[in-house]
C-alpha positions in Angstrom: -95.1 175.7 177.4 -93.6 172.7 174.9 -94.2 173.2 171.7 -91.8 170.1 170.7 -94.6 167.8 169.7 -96.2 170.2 167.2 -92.9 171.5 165.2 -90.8 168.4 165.1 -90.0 166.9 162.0 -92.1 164.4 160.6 -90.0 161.8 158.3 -92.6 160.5 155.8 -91.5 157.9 153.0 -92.5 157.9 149.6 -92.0 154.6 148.0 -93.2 152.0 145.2 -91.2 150.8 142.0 -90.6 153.1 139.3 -92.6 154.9 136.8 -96.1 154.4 139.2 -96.3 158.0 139.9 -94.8 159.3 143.3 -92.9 162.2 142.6 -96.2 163.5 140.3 -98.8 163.0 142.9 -97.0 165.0 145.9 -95.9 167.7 143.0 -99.8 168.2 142.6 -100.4 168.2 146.4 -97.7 170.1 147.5 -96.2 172.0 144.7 -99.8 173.0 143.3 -98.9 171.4 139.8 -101.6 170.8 137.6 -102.4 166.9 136.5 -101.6 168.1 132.9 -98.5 169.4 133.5 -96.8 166.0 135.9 -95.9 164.8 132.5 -93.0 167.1 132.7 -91.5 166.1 135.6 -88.4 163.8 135.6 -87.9 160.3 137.1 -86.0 160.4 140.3 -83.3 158.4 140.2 -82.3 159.1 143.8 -83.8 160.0 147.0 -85.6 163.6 147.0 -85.8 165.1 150.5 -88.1 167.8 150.6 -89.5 170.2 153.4 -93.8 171.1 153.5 -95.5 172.6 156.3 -98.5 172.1 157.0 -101.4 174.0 158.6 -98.1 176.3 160.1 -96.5 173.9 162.4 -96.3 170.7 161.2 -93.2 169.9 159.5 -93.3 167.2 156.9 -89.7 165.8 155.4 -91.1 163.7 152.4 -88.3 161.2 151.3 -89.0 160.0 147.6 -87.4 157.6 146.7 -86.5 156.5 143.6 -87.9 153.0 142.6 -85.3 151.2 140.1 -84.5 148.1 141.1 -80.7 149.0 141.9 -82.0 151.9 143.9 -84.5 149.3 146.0 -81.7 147.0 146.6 -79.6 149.3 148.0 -82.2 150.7 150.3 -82.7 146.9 151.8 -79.4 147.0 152.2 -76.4 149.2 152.5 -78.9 152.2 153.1 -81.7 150.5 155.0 -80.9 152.2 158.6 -80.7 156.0 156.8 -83.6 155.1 154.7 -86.1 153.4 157.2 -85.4 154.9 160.7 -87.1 157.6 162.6 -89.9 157.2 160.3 -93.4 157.8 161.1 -95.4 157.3 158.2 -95.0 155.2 154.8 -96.9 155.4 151.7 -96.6 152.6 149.2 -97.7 153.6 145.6 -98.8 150.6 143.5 -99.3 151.0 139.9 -103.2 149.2 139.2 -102.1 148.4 135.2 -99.2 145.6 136.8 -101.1 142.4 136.8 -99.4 138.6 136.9 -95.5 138.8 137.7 -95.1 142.4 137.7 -98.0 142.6 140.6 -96.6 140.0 141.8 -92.8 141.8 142.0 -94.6 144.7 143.5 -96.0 142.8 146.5 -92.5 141.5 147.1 -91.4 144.9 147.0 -93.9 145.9 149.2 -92.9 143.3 151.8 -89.1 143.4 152.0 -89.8 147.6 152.6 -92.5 147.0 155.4 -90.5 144.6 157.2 -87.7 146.7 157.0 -89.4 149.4 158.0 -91.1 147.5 161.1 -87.3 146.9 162.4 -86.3 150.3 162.0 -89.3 152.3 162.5 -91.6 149.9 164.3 -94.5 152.2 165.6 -94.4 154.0 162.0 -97.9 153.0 160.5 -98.2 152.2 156.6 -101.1 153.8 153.8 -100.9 152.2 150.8 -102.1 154.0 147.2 -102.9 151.8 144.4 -102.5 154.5 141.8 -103.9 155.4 138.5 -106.9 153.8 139.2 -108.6 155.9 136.1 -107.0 152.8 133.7 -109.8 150.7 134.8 -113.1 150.6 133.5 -115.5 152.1 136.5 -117.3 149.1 135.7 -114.0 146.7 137.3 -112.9 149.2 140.0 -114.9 147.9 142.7 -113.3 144.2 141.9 -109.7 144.7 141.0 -109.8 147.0 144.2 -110.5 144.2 146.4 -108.4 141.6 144.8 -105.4 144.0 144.9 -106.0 144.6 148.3 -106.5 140.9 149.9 -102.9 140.2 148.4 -101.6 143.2 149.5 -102.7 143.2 153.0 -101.6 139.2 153.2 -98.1 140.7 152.6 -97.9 142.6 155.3 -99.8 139.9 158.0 -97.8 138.9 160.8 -94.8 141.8 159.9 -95.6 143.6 163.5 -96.5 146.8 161.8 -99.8 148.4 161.0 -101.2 149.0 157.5 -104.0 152.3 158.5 -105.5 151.9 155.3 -105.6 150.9 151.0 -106.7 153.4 148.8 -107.5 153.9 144.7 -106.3 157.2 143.3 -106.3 159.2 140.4 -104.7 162.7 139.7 -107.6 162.9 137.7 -110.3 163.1 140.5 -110.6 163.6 143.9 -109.5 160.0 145.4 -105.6 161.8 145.3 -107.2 164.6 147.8 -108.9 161.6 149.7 -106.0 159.9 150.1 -103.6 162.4 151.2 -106.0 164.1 153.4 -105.9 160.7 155.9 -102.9 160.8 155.5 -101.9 164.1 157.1 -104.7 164.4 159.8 -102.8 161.0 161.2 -99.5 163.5 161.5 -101.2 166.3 163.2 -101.1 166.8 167.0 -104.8 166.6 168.8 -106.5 166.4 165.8 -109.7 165.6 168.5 -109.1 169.5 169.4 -109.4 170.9 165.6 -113.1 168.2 165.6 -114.1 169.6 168.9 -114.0 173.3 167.9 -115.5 172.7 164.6 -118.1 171.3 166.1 -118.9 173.9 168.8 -118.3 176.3 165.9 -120.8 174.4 163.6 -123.5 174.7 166.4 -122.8 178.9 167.3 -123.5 179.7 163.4 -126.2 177.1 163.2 -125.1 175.7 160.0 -125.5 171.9 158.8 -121.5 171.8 157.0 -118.1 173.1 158.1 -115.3 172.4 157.0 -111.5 173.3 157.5 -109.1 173.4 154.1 -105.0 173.6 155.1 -104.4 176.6 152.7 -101.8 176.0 151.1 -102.9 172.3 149.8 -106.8 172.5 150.2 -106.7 169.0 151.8 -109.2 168.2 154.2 -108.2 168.7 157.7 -111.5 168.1 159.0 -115.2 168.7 158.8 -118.7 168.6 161.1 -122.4 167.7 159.6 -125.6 167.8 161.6 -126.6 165.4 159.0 -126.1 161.8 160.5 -125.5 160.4 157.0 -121.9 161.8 156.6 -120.7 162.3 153.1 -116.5 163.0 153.1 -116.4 162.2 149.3 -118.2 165.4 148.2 -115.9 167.6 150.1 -112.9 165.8 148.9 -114.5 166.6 145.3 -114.9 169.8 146.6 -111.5 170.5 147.5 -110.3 169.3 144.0 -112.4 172.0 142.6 -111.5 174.8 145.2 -107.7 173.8 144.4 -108.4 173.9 140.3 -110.1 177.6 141.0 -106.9 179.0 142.9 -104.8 178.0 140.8 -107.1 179.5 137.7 -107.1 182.6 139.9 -103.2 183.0 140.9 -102.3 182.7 136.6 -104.7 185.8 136.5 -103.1 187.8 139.5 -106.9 187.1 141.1 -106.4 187.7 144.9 -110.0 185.7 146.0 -109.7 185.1 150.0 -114.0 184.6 150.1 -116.8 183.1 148.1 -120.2 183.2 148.9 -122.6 180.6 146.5 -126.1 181.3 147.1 -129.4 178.6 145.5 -132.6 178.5 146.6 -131.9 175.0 148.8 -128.9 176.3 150.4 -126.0 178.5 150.8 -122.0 177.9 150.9 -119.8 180.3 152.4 -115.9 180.0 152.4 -113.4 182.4 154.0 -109.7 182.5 154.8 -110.2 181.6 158.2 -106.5 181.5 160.1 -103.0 182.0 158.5 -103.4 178.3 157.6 -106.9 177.4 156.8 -109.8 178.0 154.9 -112.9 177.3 156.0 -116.0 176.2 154.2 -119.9 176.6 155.7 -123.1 175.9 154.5 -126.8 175.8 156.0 -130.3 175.7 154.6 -131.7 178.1 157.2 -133.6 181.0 154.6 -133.7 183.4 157.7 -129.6 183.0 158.4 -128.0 186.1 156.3 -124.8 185.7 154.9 -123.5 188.8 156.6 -123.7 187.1 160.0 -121.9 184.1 159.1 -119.7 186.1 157.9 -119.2 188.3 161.2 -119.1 185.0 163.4 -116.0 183.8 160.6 -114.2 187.0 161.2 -114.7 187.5 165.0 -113.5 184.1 165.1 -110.5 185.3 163.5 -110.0 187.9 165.4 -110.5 186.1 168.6 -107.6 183.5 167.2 -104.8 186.4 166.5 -105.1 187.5 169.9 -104.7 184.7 171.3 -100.8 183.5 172.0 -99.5 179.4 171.6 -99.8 177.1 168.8 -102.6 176.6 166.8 -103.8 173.8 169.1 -103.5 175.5 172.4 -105.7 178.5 170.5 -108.0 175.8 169.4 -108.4 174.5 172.6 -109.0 178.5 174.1 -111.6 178.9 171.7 -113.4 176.0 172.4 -113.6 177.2 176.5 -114.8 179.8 175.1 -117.6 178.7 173.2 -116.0 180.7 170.5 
């Protein structure tokens, strides 16, 4: 059975001018630095390959790339077919505080790399972060979010490629976990498989909420509501938290693999759930005990070590199953 779809290399740009924030945001995703510590980390003055996988299989190679203009130049340039082929995903930091000609050299920016990314790489799609959105009063966000982003996506109209989506971020909230989140699930193979057995799982322990954390980041790989009125924003919050609480733990030597937070309207349980993930449940139900959600999490467990393939072809087993 081919697993060549599942453990090849995803080549995933980082790119925006200088100074708006690249290198600190995937530090705090991927290295698990705090927000109050990116202060420390140097400007790259180069392009920074680095290596992240994800929920096991999935291979990430992250290129950040410095954004001085020399360096930009060079990239549209002399380096343009190293820097912009085999791609299949670019995010575009903007920095929200650059207003009149410094927007406007960002959205020129941001156009000469799109189109020479939709030459090189043209089935790669584009996200786009406008970044440290927590300068702006919360009052303005709503406004100078939707101005920035009419001129931003009017840049990319008629370039051949497709921008999947504009987001606000903060490392000082959850719209960094938000963003990044998307991002991945577009890189991982039949993510329909991972909804699908979430759901089905979802139904066997009659719970309202589940939810499936990669492990190592705490983003958001997917989650399942009965509730029609889907809320994504309070488990990206949620993962901010979870992510603040490990890292709290691992400077103590704390080894915590399960919570269980009990209130008189509901109850949250999370568990280590495969090698990869975490997951997250929570129901209402008074008469459900705690201890049999917990034996359904670890029986699922079980059921998914035994079983042999990649974490999708297990998925997919479990599902047949009815886990």
């Amino acid at each position: 059975m081919s697993h060549n779809n599942e453990n090849k290399l995803k080549k995933m740009l980082l790119m925006g001018q200088h100074k708006v924030g690249k290198t600190s945001m995937h530090s705090i995703i991927f290295a698990n630095t705090p927000p109050n510590q990116v202060m420390q980390i140097g400007l790259t003055v180069d392009v920074n390959q680095n290596s992240f996988k994800f929920m096991g299989n999935l291979k990430i190679n992250l290129w950040d790339c410095g954004g001085q203009d020399k360096l930009l130049q060079e990239y549209f340039t002399t380096q343009k077919s190293t820097i912009f082929s085999n791609v299949e995903v670019l995010i575009y930091v903007f920095d929200v505080d650059k207003e009149g000609e410094l927007f406007l050299k960002e959205l020129n920016d941001f156009k000469t790399t799109v189109t020479s990314l939709s030459e090189c790489s043209p089935g790669a799609i584009v996200f786009v972060l406008i970044h440290k959105f927590d300068k702006i009063k919360e009052s303005e966000r709503k406004i100078v979010f939707e101005r920035k982003y009419k001129e931003i996506i009017q840049r990319a109209d008629g370039l051949n490629i497709e921008i999947k989506d504009v987001f606000s971020t903060s490392i000082w909230d959850e719209t960094l976990y938000k963003a990044w989140s998307q991002i991945v699930q577009n890189l991982i193979p039949n993510i329909n498989v991972i909804k699908e057995s979430l759901k089905a799982f979802c139904q066997t322990c009659s719970c309202e909420e589940v939810v499936l954390f990669e492990k190592s980041t705490f983003l958001i790989i997917d989650f399942q509501e009965t509730n029609e009125k889907k809320d994504i924003q309070k488990y990206e919050r949620l993962s901010n938290i979870i992510k603040q609480f490990k890292l709290t733990c691992m400077k103590t030597s704390a080894n915590i693999q399960a919570i269980t937070v009990k209130s008189e309207k509901f109850t949250v349980y999370i568990d280590e759930f495969t090698e990869n993930t975490f997951i997250m449940l929570a129901y209402t139900d008074p008469s459900i005990y705690p201890a049999a959600i917990s034996h359904n999490v670890h029986h699922a467990q079980k059921l998914f070590e035994s079983i042999q393939g990649t974490d999708t072809e297990k998925l997919k087993y479990l599902i047949q199953r009815k886990l």
